[in-house]
C-alpha positions as CSV (number, residue, x, y, z in Angstrom):
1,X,-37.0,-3.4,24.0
2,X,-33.3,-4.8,24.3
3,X,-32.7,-5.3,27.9
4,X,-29.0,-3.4,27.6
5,X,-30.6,-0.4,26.3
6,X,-33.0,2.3,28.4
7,X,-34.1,5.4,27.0
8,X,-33.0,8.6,28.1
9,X,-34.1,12.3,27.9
10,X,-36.7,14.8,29.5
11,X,-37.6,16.5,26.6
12,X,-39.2,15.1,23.0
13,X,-35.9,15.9,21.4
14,X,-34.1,14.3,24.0
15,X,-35.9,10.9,24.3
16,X,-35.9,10.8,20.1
17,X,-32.0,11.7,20.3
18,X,-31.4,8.7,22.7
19,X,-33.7,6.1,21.0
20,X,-31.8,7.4,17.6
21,X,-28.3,6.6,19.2
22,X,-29.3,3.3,20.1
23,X,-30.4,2.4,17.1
24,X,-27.2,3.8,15.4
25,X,-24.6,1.8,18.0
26,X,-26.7,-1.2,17.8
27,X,-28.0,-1.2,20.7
28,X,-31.6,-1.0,19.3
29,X,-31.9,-3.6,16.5
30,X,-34.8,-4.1,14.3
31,X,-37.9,-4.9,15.5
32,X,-36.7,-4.7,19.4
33,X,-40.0,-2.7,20.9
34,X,-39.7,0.3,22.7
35,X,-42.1,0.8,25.9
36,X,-45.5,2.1,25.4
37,X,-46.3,5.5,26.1
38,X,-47.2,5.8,29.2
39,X,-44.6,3.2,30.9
40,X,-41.8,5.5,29.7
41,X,-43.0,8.7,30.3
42,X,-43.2,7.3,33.8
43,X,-39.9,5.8,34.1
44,X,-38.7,9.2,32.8
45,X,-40.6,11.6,35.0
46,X,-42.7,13.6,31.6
47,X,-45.5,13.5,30.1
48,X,-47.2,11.0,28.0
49,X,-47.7,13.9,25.1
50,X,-43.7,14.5,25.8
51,X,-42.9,10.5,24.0
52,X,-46.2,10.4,22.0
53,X,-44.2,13.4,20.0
54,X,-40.8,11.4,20.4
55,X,-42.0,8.4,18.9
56,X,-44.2,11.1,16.1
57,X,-40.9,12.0,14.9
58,X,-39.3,9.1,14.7
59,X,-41.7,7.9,12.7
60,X,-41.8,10.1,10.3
61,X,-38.1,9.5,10.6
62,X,-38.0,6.0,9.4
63,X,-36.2,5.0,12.5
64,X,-39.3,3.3,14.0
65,X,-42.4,1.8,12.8
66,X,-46.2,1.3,14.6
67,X,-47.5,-2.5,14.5
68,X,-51.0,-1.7,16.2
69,X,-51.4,-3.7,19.0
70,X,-48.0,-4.9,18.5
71,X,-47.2,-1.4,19.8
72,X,-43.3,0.8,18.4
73,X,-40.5,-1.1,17.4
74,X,-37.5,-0.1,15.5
75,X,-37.7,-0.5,11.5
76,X,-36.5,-3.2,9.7
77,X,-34.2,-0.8,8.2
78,X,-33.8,2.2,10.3
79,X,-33.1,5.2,8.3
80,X,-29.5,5.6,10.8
81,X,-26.7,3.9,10.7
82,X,-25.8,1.5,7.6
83,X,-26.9,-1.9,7.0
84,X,-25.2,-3.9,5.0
85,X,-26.7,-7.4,3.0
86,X,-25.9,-10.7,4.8
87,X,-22.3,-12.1,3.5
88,X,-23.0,-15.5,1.5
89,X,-21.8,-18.2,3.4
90,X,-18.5,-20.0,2.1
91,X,-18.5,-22.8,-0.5
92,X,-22.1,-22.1,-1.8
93,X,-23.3,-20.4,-4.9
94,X,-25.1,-17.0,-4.7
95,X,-28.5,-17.1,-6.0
96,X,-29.7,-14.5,-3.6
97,X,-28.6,-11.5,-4.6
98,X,-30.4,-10.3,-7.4
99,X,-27.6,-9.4,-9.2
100,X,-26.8,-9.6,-13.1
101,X,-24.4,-12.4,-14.6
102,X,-20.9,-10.4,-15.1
103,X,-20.2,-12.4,-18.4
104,X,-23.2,-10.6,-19.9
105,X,-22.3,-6.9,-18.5
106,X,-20.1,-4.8,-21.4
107,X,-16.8,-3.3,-20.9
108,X,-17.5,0.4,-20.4
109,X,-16.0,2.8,-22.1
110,X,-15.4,6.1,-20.5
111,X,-13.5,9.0,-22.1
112,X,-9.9,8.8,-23.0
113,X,-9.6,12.4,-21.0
114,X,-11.3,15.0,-18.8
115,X,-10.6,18.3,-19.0
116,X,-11.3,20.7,-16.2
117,X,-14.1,22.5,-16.2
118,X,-15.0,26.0,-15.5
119,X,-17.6,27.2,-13.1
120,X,-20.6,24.5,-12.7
121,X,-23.1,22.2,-15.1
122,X,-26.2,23.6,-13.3
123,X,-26.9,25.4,-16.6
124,X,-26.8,22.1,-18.6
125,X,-27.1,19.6,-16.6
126,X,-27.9,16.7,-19.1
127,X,-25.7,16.3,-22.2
128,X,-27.2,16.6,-25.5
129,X,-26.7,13.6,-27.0
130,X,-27.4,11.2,-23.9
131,X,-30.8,13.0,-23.6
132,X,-31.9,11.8,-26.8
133,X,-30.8,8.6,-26.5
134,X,-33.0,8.5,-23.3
135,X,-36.1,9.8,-25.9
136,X,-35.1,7.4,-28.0
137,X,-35.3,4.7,-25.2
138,X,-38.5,5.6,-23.8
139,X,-40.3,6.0,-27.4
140,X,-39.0,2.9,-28.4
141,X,-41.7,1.2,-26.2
142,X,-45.1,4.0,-26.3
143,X,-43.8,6.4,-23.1
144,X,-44.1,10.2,-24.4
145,X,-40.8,11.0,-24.3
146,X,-41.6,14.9,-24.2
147,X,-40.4,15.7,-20.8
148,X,-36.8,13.3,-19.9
149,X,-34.3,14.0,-17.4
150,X,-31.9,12.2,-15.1
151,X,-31.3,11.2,-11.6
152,X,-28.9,9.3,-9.7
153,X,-30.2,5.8,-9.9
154,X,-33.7,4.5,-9.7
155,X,-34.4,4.9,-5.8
156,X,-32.7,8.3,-5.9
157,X,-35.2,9.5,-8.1
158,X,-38.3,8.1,-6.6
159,X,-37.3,9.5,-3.7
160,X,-37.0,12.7,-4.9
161,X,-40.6,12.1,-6.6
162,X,-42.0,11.2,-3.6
163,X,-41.0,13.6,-1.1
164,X,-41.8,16.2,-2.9
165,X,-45.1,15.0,-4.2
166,X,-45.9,13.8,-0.4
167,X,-46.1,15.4,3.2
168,X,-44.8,12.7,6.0
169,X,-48.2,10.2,7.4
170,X,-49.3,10.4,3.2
171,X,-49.7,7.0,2.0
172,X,-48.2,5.2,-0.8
173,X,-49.5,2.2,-2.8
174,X,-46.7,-0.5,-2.4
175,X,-46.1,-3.8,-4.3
176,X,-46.7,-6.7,-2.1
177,X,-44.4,-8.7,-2.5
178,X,-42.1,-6.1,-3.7
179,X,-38.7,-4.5,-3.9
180,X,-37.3,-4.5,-0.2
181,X,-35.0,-1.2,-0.8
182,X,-38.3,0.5,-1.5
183,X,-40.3,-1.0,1.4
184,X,-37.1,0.5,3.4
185,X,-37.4,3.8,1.5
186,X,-40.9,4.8,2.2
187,X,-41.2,4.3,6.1
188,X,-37.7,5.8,5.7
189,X,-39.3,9.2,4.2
190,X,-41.8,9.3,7.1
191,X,-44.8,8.1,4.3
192,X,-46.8,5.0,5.1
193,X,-47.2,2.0,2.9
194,X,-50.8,0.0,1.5
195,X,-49.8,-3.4,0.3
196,X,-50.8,-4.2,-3.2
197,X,-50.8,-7.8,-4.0
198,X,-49.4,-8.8,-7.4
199,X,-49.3,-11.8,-9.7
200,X,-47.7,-12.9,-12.8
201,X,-49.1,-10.0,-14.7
202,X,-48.3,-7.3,-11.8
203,X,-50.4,-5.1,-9.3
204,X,-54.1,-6.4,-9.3
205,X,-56.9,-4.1,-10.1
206,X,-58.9,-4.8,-7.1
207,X,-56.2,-4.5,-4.7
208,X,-55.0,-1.1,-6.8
209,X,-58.9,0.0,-5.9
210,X,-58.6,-0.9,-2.6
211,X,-55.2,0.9,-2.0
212,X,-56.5,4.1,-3.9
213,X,-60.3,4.2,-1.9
214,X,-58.0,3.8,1.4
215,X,-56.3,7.2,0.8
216,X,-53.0,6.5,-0.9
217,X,-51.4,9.4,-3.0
218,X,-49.2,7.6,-4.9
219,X,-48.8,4.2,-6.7
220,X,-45.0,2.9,-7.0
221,X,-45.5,-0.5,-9.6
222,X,-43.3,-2.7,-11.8
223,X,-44.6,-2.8,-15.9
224,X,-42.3,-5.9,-15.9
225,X,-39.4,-8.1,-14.3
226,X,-41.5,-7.0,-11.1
227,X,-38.9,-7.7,-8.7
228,X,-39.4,-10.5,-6.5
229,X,-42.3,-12.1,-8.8
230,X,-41.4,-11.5,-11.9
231,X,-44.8,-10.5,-13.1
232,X,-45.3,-8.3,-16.6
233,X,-48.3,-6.8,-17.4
234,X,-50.3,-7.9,-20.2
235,X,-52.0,-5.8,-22.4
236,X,-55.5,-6.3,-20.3
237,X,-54.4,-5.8,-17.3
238,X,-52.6,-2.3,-17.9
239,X,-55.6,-1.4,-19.7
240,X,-57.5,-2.8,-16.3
241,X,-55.6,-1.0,-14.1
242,X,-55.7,2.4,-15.9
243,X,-59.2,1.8,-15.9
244,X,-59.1,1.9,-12.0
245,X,-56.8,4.9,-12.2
246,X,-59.0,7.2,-14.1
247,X,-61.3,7.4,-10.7
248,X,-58.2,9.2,-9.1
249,X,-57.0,11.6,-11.8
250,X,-54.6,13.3,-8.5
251,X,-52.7,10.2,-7.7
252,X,-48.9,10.3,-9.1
253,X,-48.6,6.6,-10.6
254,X,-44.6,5.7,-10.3
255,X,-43.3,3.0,-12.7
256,X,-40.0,1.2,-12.3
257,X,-38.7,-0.3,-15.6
258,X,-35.8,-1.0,-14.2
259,X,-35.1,-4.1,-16.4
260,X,-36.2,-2.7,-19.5
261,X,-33.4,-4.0,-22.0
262,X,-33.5,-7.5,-20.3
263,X,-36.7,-8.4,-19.0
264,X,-37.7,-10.5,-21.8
265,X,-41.2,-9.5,-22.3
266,X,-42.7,-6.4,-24.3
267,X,-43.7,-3.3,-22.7
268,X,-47.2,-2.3,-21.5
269,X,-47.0,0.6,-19.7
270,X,-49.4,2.5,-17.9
271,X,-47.4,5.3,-18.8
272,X,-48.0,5.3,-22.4
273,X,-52.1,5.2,-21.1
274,X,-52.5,9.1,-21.0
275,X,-52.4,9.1,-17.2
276,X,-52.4,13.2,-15.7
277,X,-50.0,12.1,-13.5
278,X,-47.0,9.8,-13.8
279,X,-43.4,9.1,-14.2
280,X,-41.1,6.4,-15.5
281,X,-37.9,5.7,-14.2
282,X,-35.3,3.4,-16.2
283,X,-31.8,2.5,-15.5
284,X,-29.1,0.4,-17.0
285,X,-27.6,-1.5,-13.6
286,X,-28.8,-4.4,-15.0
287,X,-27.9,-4.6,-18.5
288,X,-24.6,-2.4,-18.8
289,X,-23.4,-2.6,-14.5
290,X,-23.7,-1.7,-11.3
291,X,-20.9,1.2,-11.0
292,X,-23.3,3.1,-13.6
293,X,-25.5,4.9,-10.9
294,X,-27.8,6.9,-13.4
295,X,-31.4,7.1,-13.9
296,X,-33.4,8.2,-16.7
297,X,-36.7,9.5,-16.0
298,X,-39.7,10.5,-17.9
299,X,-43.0,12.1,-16.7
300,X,-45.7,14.8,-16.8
301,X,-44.8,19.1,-16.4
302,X,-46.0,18.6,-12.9
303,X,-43.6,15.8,-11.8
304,X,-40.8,17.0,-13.7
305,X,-40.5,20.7,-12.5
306,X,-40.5,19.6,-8.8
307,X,-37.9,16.7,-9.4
308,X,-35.9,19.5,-11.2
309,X,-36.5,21.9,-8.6
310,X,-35.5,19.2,-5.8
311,X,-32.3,18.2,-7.9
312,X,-31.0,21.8,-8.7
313,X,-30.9,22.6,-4.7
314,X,-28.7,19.6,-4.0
315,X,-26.5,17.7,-6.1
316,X,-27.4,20.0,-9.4
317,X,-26.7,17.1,-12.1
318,X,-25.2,13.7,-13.0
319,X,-21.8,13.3,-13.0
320,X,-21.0,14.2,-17.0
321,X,-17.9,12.1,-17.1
322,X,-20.3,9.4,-16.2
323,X,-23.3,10.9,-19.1
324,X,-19.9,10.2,-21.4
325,X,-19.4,7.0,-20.4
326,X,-23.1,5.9,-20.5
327,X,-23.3,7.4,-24.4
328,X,-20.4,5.6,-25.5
329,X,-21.6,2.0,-24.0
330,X,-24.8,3.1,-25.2
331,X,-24.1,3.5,-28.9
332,X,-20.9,0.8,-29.0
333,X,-22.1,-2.0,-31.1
334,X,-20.7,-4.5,-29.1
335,X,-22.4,-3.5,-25.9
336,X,-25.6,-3.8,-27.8
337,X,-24.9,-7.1,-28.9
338,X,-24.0,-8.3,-25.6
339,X,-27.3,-6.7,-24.3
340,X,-29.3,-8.5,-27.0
341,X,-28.0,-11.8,-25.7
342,X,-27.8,-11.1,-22.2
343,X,-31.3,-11.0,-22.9
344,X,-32.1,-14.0,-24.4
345,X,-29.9,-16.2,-21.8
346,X,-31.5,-14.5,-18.7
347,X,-35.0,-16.2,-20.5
348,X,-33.5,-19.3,-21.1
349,X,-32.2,-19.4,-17.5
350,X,-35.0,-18.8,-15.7
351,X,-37.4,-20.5,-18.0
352,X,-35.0,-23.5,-17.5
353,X,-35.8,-23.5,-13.7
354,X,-39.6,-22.8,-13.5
355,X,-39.6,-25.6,-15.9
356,X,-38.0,-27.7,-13.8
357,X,-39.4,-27.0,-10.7
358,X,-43.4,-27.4,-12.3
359,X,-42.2,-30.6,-13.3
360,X,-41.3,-31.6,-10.1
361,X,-45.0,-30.5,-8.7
362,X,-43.4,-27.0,-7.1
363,X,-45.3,-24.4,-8.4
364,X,-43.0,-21.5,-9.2
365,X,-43.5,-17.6,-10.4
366,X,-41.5,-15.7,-13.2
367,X,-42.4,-14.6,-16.5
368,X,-39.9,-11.8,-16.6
369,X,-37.0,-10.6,-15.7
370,X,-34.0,-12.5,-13.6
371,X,-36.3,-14.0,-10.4
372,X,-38.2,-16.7,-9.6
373,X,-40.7,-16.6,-6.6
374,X,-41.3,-19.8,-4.3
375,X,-44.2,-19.6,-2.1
376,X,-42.8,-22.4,0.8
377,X,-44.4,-23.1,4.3
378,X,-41.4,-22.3,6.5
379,X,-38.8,-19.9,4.9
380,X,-35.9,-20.4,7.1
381,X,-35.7,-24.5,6.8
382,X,-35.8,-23.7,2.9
383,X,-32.9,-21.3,3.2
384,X,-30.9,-23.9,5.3
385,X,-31.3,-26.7,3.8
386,X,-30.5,-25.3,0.5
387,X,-27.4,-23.9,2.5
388,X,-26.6,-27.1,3.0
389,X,-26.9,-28.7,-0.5
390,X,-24.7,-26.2,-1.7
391,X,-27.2,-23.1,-2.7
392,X,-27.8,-20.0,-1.3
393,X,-31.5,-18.2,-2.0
394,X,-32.6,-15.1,-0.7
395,X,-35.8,-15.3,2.4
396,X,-38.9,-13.8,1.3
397,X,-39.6,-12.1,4.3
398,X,-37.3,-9.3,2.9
399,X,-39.8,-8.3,0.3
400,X,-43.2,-9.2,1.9
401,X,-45.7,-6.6,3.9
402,X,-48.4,-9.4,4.4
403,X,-47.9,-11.5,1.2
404,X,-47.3,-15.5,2.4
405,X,-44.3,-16.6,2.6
406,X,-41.8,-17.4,0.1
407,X,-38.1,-17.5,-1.1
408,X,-36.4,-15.8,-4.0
409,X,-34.4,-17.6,-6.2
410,X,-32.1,-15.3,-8.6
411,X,-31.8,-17.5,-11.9
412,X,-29.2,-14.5,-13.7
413,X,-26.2,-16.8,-13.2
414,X,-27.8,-20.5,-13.0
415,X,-27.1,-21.9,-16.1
416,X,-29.6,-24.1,-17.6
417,X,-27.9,-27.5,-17.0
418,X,-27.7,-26.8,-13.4
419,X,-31.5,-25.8,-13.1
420,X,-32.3,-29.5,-13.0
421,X,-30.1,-30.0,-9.6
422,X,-31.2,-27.3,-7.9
423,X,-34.9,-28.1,-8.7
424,X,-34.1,-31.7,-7.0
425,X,-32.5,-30.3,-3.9
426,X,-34.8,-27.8,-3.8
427,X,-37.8,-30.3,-3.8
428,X,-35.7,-32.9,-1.3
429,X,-35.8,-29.5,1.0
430,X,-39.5,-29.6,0.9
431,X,-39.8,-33.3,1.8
432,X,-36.9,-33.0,5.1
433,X,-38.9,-29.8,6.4
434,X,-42.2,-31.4,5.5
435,X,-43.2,-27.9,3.9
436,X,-46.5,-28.2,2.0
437,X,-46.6,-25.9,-0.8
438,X,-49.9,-24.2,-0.7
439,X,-51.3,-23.5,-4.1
């Protein structure tokens, strides 16, 4: 625990108040460890059952996490207070942030004029006309486009699916490595996570088993552009994987096609396999821009009427000023073509620097999507010395659970002539940290 900080309180509430304001004012960071049990029900005059419920709560909380014998610390990202992403160092390119190129994102197009409106949208909360082009979006690619609705962005909506699907201490199947705002969002619902190793063709089936025989209750997966990996399922492996779903007909299996106009591969989706329960969750962040914070999801009766039932006892509906604005981008031929071509760049790009970088004896991961996963010996002396040649590329620690270590290269605005540089600083890295690559 941070020496500046000691824990206060006589009662459960109390001691979880304190340990919560810490970790708001910074005085807790993560991964400081808080005292076992005993110590600080000693230091504190209570009982042990008194902080065994304290540290319960904040748990289920988010705010801390248990290692084992590594004892309570305070989550990587504690579900108080606001962390931001680490600013990108002067005079070096980004290629750590995930992001898409802004030459390939359309001009959007919202209405010339709002009029007021009258009373509330809870009665129609999804405009016509943007609602089948979401059917249109999901059929395109096999997903039964029966049952579609919206949410407000991907990880609004699966956190709506899966806090109402879950109790806190449930477990959920996890990408590993995966997407660190989900790997944040779980603990942060109080749910506990099963890593699920992944490839170039996604989740594996015999680490899906294992996940689903160890209790988990839901599955949260990538069909393609898995994000750090890049992995896409092939047509064997979803059929493999559904395979080792139909032995748990209960579990709700979560995809995120979150690069679905861009990823550059076709569409396998477990989705589309007949699954009892399931959902899909697309958005357009990617392709058409980051201000457009709306999700389109598609699932089973079950899944819907609780995410509807969630959504109409808080915010009610998406913004329609912004449904008007996603229809018009949606439908303008322009913003099409750009999309069209944004996707065929993003595939030249990172083909470009996989290419280089095999050549060059580094084995590197991507066949989708805008990544490019690096498994290195020593993380931090890639990340500097790149820092130092000029590059900036994103730690994997930030996306792994127990996966080996790796960094994540973002190839969205490394154009291919420059892939060949970076590939030679990246491999002059390797030989000043003496990094073996492993594999």
């Amino acid at each position: 625990m941070a020496a500046q900080y000691a824990i206060s309180g006589t009662t459960a509430k109390g001691i979880t108040a304190s340990v919560e304001q810490g970790v708001a004012e910074g005085d807790l960071g993560p991964g400081d460890a808080l005292p076992p049990v005993r110590r600080l029900a000693d230091e504190l005059g209570v009982s042990a059952g008194t902080v065994a419920t304290a540290y319960k709560e904040l748990r289920q909380r988010g705010i801390v996490v248990t290692r084992g014998r590594g004892g309570t610390v305070v989550a990587s990202a504690p579900a108080v207070g606001a962390r931001r992403p680490a600013k990108v160092p002067p005079g070096v390119r980004d290629l750590a942030g995930g992001h898409p190129d802004p030459a390939l994102l359309p001009v959007l197009l919202p209405p010339e004029r709002v009029d007021p409106v009258g009373g509330s949208h809870r009665g129609s909360p999804r405009r016509a006309a943007l609602q089948e082009l979401a059917r249109q979006w999901f059929a395109r690619d096999g997903v039964p486009d029966d049952r579609v609705t919206f949410s407000h962005g991907a990880l609004d909506c699966m956190a709506r699916l899966l806090s109402t699907e879950l109790k806190p201490g449930d477990t959920v199947a996890v990408e590993d490595p995966g997407f660190h705002h989900l790997l944040d969002l779980v603990p942060a619902l109080g749910l506990r996570m099963v890593p699920v190793t992944v490839d170039e063709e996604g989740i594996r089936p015999e680490a899906l088993r294992g996940a689903l025989r160890a209790g988990a209750r839901a599955v949260v997966c990538s069909p393609r552009a898995q994000n750090p990996v890049g992995g896409s399922f092939s047509k064997a492996r979803r059929d493999a994987l559904l395979d080792v779903l139909g032995g748990f007909p209960e579990v709700l299996v979560i995809e995120d096609d979150h690069n679905a106009d861009i990823a550059g591969t076709p569409s396998y989706s477990l989705a589309a396999g007949g699954l009892e329960r399931w959902a899909q969750v697309r958005t357009v962040s990617k392709h058409l821009g980051i201000d457009l914070r709306w999700a389109a999801l598609a699932c089973d009766a079950t899944t819907l009427a609780r995410h509807e039932g969630r959504m109409l006892l808080t915010s009610g509906w998406v913004s329609h000023v912004l449904q008007e604005t996603l229809e018009r981008t949606m439908t303008d031929p322009a913003a099409r073509a750009l999309v069209g071509r944004a996707e065929r760049v993003y595939t030249e790009r990172r083909e470009a620097l996989t290419g280089e970088l095999v050549r060059l004896g580094i084995a590197a991961h991507g066949a989708s999507g805008m990544n490019v996963w690096v498994p290195v010996r020593d993380e931090s002396a890639v990340v500097n010395g790149l820092r130092s040649r000029g590059w900036w590329v994103a730690a994997g620690s930030r996306f792994r659970i127990a996966a080996p270590t790796a960094v994540r290269v973002t190839t969205a605005t490394l154009e291919v002539p420059d892939a060949a540089g970076f590939a030679a600083d990246f491999a002059a890295v390797l030989g000043e940290s003496e990094a073996t690559y492993g594999g």
